[in-house]
N, CA, C and O atoms as a GROMACS GRO file, in nm:
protein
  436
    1UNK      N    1   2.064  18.715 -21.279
    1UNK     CA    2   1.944  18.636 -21.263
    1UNK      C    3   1.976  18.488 -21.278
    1UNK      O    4   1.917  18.405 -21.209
    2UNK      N    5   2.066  18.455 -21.365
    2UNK     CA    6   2.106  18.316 -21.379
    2UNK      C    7   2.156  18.251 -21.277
    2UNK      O    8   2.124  18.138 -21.240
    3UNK      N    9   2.268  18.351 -21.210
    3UNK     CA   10   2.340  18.304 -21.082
    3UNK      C   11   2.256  18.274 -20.968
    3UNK      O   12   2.281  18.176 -20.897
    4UNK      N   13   2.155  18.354 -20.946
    4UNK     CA   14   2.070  18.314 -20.852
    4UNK      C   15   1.987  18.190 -20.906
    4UNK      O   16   1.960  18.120 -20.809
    5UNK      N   17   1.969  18.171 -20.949
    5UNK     CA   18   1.853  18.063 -21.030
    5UNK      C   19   1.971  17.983 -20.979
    5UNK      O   20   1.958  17.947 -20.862
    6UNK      N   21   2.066  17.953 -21.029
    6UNK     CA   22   2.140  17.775 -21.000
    6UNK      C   23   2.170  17.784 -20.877
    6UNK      O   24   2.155  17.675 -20.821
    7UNK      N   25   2.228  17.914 -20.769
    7UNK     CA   26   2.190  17.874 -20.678
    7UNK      C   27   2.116  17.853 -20.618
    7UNK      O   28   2.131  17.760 -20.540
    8UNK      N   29   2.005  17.923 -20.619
    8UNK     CA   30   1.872  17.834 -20.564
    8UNK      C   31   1.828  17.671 -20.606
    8UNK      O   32   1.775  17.590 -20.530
    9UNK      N   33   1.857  17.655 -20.715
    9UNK     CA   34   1.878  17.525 -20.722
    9UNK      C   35   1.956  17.429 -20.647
    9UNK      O   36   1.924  17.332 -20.578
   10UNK      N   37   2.091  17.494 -20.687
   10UNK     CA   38   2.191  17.408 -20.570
   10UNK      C   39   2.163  17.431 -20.411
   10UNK      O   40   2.245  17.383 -20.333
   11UNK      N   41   2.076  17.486 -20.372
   11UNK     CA   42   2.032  17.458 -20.265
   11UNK      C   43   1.922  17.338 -20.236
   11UNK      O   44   1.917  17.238 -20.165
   12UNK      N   45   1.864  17.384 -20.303
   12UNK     CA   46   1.695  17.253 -20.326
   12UNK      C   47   1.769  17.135 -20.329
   12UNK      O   48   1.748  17.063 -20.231
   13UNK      N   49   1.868  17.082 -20.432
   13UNK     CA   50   1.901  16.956 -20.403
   13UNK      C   51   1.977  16.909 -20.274
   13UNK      O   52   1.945  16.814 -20.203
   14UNK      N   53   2.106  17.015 -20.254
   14UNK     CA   54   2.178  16.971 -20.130
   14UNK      C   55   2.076  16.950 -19.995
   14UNK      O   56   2.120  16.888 -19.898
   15UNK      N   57   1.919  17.014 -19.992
   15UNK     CA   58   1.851  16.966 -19.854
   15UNK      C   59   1.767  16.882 -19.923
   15UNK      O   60   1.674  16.848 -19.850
   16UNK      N   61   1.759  16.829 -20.050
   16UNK     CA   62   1.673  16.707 -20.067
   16UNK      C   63   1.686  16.622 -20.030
   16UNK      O   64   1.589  16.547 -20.027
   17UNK      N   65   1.807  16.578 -19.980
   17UNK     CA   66   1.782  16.422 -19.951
   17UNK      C   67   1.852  16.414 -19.802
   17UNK      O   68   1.901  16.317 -19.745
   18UNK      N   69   1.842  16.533 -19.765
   18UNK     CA   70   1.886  16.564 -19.607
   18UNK      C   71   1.761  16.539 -19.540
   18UNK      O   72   1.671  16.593 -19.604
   19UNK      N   73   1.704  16.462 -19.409
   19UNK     CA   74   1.616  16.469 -19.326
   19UNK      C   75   1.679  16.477 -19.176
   19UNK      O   76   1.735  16.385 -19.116
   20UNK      N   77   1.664  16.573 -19.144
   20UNK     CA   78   1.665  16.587 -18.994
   20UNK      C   79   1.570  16.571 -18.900
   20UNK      O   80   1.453  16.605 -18.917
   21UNK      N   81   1.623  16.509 -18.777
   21UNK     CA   82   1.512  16.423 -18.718
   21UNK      C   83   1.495  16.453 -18.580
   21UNK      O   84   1.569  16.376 -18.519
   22UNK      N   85   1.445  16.513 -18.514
   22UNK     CA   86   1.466  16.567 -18.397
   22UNK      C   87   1.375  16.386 -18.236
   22UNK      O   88   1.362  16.392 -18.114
   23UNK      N   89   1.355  16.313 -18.298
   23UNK     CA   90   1.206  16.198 -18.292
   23UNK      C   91   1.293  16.112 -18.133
   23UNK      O   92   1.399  16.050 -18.133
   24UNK      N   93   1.221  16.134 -18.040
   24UNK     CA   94   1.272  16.082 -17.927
   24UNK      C   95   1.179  15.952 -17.936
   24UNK      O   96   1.090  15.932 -18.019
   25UNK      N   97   1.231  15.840 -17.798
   25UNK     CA   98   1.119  15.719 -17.807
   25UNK      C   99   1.025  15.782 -17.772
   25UNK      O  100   1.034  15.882 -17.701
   26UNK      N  101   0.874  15.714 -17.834
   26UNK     CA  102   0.783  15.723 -17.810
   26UNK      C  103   0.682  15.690 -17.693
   26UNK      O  104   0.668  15.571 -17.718
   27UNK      N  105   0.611  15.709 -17.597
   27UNK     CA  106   0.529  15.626 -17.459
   27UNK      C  107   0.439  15.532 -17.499
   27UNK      O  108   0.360  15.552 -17.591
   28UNK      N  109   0.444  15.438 -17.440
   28UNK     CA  110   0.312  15.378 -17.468
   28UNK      C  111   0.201  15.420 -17.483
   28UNK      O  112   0.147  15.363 -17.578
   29UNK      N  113   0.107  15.529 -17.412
   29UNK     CA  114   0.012  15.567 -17.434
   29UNK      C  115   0.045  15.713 -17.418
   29UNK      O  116   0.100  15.754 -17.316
   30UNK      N  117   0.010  15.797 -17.523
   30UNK     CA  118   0.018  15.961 -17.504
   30UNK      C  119  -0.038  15.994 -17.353
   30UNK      O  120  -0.106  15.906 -17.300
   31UNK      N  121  -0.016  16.100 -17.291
   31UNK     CA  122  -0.034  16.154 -17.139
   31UNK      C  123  -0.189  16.197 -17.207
   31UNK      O  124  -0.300  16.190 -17.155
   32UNK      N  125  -0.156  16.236 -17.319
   32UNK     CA  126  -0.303  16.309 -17.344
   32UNK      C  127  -0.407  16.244 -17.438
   32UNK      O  128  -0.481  16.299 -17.520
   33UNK      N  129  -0.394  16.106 -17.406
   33UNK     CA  130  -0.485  15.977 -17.532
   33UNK      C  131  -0.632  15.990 -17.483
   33UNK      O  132  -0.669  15.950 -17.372
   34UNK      N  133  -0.728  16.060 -17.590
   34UNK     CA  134  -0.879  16.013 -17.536
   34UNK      C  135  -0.893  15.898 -17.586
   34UNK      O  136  -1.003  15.894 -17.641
   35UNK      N  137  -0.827  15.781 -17.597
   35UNK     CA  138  -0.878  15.661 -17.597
   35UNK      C  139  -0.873  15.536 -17.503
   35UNK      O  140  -0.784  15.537 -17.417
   36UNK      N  141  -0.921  15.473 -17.506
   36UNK     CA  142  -0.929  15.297 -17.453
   36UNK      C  143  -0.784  15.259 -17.459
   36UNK      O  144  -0.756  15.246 -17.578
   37UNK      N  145  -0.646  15.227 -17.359
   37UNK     CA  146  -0.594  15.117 -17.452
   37UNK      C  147  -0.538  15.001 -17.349
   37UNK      O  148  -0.500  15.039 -17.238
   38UNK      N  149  -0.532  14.864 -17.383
   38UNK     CA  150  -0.546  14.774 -17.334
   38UNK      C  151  -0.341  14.753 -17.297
   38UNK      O  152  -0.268  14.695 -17.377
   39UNK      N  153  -0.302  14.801 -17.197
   39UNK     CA  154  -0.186  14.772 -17.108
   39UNK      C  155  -0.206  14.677 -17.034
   39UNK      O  156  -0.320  14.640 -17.007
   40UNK      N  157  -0.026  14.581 -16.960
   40UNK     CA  158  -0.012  14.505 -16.860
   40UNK      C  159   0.084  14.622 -16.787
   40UNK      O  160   0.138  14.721 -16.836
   41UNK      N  161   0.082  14.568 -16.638
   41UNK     CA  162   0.122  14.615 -16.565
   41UNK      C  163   0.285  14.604 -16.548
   41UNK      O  164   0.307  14.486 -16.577
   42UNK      N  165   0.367  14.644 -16.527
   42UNK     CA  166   0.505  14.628 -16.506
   42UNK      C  167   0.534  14.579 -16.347
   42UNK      O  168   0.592  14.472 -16.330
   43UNK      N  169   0.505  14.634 -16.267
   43UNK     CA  170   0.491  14.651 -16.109
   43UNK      C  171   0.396  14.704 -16.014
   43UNK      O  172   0.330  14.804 -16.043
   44UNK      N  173   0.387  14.665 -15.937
   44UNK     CA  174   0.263  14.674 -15.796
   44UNK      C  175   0.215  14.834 -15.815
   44UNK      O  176   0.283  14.934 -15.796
   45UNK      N  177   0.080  14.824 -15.856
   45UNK     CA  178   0.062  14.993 -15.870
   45UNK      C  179  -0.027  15.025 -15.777
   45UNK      O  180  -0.023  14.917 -15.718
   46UNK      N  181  -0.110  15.093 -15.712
   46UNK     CA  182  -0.250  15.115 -15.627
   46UNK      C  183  -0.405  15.188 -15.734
   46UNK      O  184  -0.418  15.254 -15.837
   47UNK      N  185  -0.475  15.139 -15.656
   47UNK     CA  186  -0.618  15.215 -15.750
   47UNK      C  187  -0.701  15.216 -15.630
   47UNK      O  188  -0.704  15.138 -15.534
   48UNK      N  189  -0.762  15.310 -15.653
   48UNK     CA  190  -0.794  15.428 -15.587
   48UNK      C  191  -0.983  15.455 -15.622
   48UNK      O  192  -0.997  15.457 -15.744
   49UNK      N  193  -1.082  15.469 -15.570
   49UNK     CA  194  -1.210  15.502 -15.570
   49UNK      C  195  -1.244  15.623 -15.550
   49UNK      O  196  -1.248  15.678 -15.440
   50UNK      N  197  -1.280  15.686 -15.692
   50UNK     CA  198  -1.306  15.855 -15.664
   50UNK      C  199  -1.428  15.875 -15.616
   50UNK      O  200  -1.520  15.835 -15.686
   51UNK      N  201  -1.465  15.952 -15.466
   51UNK     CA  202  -1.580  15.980 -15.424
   51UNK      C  203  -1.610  16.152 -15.401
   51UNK      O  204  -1.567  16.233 -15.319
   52UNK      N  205  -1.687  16.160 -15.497
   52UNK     CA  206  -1.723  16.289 -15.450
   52UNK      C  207  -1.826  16.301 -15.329
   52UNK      O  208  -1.920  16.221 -15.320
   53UNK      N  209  -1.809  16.395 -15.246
   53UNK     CA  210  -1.945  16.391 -15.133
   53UNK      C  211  -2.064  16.483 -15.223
   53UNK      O  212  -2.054  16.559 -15.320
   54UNK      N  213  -2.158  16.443 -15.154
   54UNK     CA  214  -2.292  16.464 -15.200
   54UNK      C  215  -2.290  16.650 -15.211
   54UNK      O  216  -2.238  16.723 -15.126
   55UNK      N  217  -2.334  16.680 -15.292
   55UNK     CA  218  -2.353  16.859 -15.307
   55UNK      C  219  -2.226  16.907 -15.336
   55UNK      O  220  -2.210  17.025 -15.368
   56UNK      N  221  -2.098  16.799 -15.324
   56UNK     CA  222  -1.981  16.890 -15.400
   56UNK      C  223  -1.944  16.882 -15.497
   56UNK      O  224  -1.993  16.794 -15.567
   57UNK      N  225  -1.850  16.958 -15.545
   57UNK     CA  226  -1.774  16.994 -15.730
   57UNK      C  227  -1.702  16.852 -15.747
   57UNK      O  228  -1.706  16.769 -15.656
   58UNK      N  229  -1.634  16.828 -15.871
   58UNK     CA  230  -1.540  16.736 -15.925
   58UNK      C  231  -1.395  16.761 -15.887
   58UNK      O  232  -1.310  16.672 -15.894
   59UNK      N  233  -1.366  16.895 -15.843
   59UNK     CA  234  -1.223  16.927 -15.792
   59UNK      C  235  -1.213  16.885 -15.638
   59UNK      O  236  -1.106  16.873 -15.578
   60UNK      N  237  -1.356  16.862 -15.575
   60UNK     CA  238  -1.369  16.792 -15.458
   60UNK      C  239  -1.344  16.711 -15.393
   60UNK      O  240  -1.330  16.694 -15.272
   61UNK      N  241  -1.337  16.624 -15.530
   61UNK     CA  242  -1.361  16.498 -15.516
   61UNK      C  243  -1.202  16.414 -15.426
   61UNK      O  244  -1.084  16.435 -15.455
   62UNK      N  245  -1.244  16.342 -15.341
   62UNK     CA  246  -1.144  16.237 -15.271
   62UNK      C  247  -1.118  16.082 -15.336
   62UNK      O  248  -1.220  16.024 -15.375
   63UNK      N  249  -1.016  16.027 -15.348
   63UNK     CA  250  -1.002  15.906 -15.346
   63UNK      C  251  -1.004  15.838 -15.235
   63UNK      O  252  -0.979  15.892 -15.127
   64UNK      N  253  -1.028  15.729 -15.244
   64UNK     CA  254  -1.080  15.650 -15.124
   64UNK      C  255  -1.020  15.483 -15.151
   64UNK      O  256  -0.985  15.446 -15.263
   65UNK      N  257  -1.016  15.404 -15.044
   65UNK     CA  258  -1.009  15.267 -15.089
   65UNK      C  259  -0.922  15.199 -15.183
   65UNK      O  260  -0.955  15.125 -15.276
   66UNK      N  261  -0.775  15.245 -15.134
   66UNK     CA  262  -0.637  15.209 -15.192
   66UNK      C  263  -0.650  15.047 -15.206
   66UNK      O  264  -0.636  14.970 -15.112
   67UNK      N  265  -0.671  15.022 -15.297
   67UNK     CA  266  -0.621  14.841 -15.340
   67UNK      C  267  -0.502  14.836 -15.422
   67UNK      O  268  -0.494  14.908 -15.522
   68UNK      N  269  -0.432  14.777 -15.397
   68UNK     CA  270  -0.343  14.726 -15.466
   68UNK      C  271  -0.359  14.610 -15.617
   68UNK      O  272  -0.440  14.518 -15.612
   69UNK      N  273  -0.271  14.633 -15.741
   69UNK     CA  274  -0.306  14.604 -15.861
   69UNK      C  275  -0.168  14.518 -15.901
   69UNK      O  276  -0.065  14.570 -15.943
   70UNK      N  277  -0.190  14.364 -15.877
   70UNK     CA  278  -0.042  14.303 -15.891
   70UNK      C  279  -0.011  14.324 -16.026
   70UNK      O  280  -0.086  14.355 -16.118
   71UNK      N  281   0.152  14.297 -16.023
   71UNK     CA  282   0.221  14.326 -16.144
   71UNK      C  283   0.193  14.213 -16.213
   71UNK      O  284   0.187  14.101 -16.163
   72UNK      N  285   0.172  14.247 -16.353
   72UNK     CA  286   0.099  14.172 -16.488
   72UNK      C  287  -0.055  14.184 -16.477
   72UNK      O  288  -0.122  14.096 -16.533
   73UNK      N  289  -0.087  14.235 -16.444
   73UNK     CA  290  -0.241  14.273 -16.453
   73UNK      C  291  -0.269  14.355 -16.606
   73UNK      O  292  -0.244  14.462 -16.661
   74UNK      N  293  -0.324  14.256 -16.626
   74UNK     CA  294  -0.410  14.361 -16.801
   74UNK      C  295  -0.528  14.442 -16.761
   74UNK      O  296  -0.626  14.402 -16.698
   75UNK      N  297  -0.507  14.559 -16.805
   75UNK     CA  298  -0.613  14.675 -16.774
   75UNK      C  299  -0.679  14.745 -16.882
   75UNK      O  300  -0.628  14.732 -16.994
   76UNK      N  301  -0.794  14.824 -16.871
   76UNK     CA  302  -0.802  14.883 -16.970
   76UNK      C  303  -0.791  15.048 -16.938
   76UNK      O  304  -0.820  15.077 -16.822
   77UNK      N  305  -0.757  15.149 -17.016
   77UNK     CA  306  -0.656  15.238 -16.927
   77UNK      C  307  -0.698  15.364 -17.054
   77UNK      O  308  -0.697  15.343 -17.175
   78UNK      N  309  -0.731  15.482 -16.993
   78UNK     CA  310  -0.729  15.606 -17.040
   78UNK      C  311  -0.716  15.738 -16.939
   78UNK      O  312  -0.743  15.749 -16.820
   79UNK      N  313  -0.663  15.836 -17.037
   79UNK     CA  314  -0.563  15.958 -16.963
   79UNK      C  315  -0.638  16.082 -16.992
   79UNK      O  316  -0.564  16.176 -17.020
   80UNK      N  317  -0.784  16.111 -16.992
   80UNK     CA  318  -0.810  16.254 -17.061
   80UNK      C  319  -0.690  16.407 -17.068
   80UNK      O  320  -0.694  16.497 -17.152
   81UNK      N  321  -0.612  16.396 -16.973
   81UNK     CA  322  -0.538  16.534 -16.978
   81UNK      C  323  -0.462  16.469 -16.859
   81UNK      O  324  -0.483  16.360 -16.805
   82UNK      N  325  -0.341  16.586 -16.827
   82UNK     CA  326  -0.294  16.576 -16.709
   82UNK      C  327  -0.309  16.593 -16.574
   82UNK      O  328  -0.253  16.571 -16.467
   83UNK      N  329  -0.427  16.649 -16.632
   83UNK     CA  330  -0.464  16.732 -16.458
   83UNK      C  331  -0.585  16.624 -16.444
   83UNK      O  332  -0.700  16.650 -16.408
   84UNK      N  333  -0.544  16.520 -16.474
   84UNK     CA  334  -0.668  16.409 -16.436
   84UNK      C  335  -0.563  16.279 -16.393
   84UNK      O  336  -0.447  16.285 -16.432
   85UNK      N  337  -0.598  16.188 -16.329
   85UNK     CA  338  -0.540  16.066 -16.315
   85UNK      C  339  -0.610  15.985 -16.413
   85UNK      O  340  -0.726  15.989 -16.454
   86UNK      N  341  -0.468  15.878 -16.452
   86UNK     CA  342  -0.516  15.733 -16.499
   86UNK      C  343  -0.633  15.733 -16.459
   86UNK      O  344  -0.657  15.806 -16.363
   87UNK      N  345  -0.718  15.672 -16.504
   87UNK     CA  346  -0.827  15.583 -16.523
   87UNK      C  347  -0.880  15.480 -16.600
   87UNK      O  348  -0.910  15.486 -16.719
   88UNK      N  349  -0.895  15.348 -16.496
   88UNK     CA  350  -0.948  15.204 -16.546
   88UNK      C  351  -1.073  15.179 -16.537
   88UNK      O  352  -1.134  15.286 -16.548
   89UNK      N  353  -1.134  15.103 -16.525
   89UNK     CA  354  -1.236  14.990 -16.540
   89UNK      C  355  -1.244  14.890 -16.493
   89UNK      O  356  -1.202  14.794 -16.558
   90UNK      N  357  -1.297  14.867 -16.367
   90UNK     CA  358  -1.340  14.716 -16.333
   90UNK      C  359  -1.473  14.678 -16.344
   90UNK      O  360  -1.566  14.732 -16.285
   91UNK      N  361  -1.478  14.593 -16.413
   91UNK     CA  362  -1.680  14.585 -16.413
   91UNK      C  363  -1.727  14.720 -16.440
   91UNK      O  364  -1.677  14.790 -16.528
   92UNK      N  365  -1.834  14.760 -16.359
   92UNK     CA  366  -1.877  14.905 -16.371
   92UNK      C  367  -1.840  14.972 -16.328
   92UNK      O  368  -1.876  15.079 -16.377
   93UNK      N  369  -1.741  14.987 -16.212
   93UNK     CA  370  -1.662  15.079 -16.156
   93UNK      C  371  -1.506  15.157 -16.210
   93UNK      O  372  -1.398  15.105 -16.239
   94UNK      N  373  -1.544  15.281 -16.210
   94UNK     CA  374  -1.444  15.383 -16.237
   94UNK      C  375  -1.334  15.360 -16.180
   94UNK      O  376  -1.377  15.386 -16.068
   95UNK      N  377  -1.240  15.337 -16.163
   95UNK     CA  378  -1.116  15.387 -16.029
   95UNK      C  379  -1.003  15.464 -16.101
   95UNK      O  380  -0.997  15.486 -16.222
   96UNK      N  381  -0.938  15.492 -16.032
   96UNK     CA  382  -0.806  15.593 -16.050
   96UNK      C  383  -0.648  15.564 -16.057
   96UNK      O  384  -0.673  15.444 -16.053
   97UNK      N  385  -0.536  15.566 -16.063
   97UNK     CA  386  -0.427  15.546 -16.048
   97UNK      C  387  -0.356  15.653 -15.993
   97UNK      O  388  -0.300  15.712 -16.084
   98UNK      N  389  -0.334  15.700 -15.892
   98UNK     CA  390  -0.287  15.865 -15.846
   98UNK      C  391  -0.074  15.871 -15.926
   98UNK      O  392   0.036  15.905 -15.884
   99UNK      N  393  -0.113  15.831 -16.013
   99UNK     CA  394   0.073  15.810 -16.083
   99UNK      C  395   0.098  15.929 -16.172
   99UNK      O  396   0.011  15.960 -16.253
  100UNK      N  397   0.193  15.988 -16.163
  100UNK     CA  398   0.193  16.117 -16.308
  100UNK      C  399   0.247  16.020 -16.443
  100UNK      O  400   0.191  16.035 -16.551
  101UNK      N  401   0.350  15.928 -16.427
  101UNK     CA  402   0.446  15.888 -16.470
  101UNK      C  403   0.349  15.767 -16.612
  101UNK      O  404   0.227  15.755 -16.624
  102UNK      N  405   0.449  15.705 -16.688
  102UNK     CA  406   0.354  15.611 -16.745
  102UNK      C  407   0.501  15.497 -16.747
  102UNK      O  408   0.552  15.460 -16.853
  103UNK      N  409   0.537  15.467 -16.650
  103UNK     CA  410   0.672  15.399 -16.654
  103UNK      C  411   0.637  15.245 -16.573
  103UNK      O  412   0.708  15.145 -16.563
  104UNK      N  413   0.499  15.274 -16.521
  104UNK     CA  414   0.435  15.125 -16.454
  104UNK      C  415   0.364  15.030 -16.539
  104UNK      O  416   0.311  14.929 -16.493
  105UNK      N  417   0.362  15.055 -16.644
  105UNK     CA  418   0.261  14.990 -16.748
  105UNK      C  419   0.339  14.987 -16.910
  105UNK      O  420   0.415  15.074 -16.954
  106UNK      N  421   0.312  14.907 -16.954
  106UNK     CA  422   0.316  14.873 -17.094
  106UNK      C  423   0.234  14.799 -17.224
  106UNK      O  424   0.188  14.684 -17.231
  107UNK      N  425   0.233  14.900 -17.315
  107UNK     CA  426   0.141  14.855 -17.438
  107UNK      C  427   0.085  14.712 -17.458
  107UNK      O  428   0.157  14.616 -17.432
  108UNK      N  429  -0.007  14.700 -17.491
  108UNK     CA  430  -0.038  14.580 -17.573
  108UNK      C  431  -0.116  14.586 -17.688
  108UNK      O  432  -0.206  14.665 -17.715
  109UNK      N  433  -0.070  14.492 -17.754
  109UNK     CA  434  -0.131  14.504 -17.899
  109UNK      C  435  -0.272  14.396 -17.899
  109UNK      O  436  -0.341  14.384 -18.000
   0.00000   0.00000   0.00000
């Protein structure tokens, strides 16, 4: 009973002060952020006007009206899930980013 007791001890200490870290870089904004967050642009991205036609579903829905978004543009920018595109804010209008990636944009504090 003793022998086990110190070794279990001598185990507890030898991983006490061990941390293993598995921690890759982090993205600017999680793929899956329900929030607001205020990015600049890195390079020329497009945005996009989601129109649904009248009497159809949300999986319906078309983008429309490709504008272009010069690089350094401050946006304000949220991702509900993946199976959704970026989405900004201009004035009152919704638009889209059709990008999977988050490699066009960067944080701001």
């Amino acid at each position: 009973m003793k022998k086990i007791t110190i070794l279990l001890a001598l185990i507890c200490l030898t991983f006490a002060g061990v941390s293993v870290s598995t921690a890759q870089p982090v993205q600017a904004v999680s793929k899956y952020s329900e929030k607001w967050h205020t990015v600049k642009t890195t390079e020329k991205v497009y945005r996009y006007r989601p129109d649904v036609p009248k009497g159809a579903y949300m999986y319906q829905m078309k983008f429309i009206h490709k504008t272009p978004i010069k690089k350094g543009t401050y946006l304000r920018l949220i991702r509900l899930s993946t199976s959704y595109p970026w989405e900004i804010i201009r004035g009152k209008n919704h638009l889209a980013i059709l990008r999977r990636d988050a490699r066009w944009f960067k944080n701001v504090r």
